[in-house]
C-alpha positions in Angstrom: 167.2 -33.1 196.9 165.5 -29.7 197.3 168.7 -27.5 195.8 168.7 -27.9 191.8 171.9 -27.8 190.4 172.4 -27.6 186.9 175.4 -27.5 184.5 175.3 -25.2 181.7 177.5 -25.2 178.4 179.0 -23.2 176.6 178.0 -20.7 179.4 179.6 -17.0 179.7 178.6 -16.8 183.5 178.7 -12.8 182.9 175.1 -13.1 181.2 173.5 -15.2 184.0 170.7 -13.8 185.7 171.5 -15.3 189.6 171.3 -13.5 192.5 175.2 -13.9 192.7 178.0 -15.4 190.4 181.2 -16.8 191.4 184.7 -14.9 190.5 187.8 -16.9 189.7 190.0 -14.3 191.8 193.0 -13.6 192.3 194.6 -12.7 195.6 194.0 -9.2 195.4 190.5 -9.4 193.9 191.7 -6.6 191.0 191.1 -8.7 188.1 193.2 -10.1 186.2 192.4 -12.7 182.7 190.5 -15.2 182.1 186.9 -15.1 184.0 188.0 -12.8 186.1 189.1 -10.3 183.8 185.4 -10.8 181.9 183.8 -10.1 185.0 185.5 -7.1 186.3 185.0 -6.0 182.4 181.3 -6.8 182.3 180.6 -5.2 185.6 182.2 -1.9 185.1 185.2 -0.1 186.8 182.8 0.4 190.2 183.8 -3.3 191.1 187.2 -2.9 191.1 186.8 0.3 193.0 184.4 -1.7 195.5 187.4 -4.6 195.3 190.0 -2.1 196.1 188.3 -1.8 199.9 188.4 -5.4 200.6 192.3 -5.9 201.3 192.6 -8.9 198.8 192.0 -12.6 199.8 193.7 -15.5 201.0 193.6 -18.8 199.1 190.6 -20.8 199.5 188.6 -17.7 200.8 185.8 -16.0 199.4 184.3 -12.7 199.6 181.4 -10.6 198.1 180.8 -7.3 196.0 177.7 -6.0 194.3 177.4 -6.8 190.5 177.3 -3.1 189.4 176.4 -3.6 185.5 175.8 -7.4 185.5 172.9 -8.9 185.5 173.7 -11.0 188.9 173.0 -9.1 191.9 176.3 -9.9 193.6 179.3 -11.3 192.7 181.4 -13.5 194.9 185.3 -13.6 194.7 186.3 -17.1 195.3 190.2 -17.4 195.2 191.5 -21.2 194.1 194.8 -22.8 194.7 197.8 -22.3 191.8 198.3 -26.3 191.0 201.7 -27.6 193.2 199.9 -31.4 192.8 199.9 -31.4 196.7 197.2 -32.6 198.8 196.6 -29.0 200.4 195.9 -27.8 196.5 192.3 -30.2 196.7 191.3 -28.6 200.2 191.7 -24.9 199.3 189.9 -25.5 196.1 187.1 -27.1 198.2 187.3 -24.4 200.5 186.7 -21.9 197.5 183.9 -23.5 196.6 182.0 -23.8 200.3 183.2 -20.2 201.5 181.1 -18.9 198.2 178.4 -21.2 198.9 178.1 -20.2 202.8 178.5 -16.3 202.0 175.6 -16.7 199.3 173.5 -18.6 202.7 175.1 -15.8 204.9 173.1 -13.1 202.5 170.1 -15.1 201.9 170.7 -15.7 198.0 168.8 -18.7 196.5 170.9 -18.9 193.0 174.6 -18.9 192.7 176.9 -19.4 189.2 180.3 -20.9 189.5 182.8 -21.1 187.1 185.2 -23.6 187.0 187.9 -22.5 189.0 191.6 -22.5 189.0 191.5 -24.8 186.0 192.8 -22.0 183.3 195.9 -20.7 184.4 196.2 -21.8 187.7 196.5 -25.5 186.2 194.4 -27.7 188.5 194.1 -30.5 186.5 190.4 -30.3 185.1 189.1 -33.7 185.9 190.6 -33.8 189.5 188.7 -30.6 189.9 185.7 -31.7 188.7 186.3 -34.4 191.4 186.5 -32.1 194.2 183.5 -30.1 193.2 181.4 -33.1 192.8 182.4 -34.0 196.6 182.3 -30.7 198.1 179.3 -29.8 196.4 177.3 -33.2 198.0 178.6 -32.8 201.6 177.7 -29.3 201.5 174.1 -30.4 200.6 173.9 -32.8 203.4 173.8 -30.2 206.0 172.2 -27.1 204.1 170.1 -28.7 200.9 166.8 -26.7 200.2 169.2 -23.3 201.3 170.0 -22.9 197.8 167.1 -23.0 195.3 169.7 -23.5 192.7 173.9 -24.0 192.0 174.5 -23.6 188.3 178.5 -24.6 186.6 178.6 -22.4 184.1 181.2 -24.3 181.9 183.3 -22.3 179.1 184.9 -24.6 177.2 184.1 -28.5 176.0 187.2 -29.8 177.7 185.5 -28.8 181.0 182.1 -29.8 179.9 183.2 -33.5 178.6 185.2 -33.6 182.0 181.5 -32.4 184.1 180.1 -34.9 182.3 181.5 -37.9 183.1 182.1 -36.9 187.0 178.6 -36.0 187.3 177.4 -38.9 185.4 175.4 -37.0 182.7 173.7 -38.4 179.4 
């Protein structure tokens, strides 16, 4: 495999020098808590000016913005299902995930940081998550591996990280 991907913890994916990170949005990209309020905070009040032109985002989309005071380049607004425990809840949170991945293709960016998304207080159950990142993450290297130089999981808290590591078989 020519993309590296690598799965950092305790990680505060505001610090991360990538060409983009990923956002835990929101629907109308304006912040809000968690990881999304600590990026809008990190970055400065020009991203949420810059989110204020993008009209929002639908569930399972994605959509991009500079990184103003960060020290990523870009930062990518990835909005994740609110957990319903339906089967539609497991393909927008895939979809999250492979919109950010083909935006940072789309702008020829070689690193990209993700959170893990809609696991706070959205409720997706951590380990299914971790399931459908594992997935999504190795069918979307079938067709575009060596695109990406590098996909980092920047993981926040040990319930995550115990969770990342069992599902992606680390020692």
């Amino acid at each position: 495999m020519k993309t590296k991907i690598e799965i950092l913890y305790p990680c505060d994916i505001t610090r991360l020098d990538v060409d983009a990170i990923v956002n835990a949005a929101n629907r109308t990209l304006l912040g809000g808590g968690g990881v999304d309020g600590a990026i809008h905070r990190a970055a400065g009040a020009e991203l949420l000016e810059e989110c204020k032109t993008l009209g929002g985002a639908n569930t399972g989309e994605a959509k991009i913005t500079k990184g103003y005071r960060l020290p990523a380049k870009y930062v990518i607004h990835a909005v994740g299902p609110v957990w319903h425990g339906k089967g539609k809840d497991y393909k927008l949170l895939s979809s999250a995930y492979i919109n950010s991945l083909m935006i940072a293709i789309e702008y020829g960016l070689k690193t990209i940081a993700f959170p893990n998304i809609s696991t706070g207080v959205y409720r997706f159950p951590k380990k299914d998550a971790a399931k459908v990142v594992k997935e999504t993450i190795e069918k979307f290297l079938k067709k575009n591996d060596g695109k990406l130089d590098k996909i980092v999981f920047c993981i926040f808290d040990a319930d995550n990280y115990s969770v990342y590591k069992e599902v992606f078989e680390i020692k």
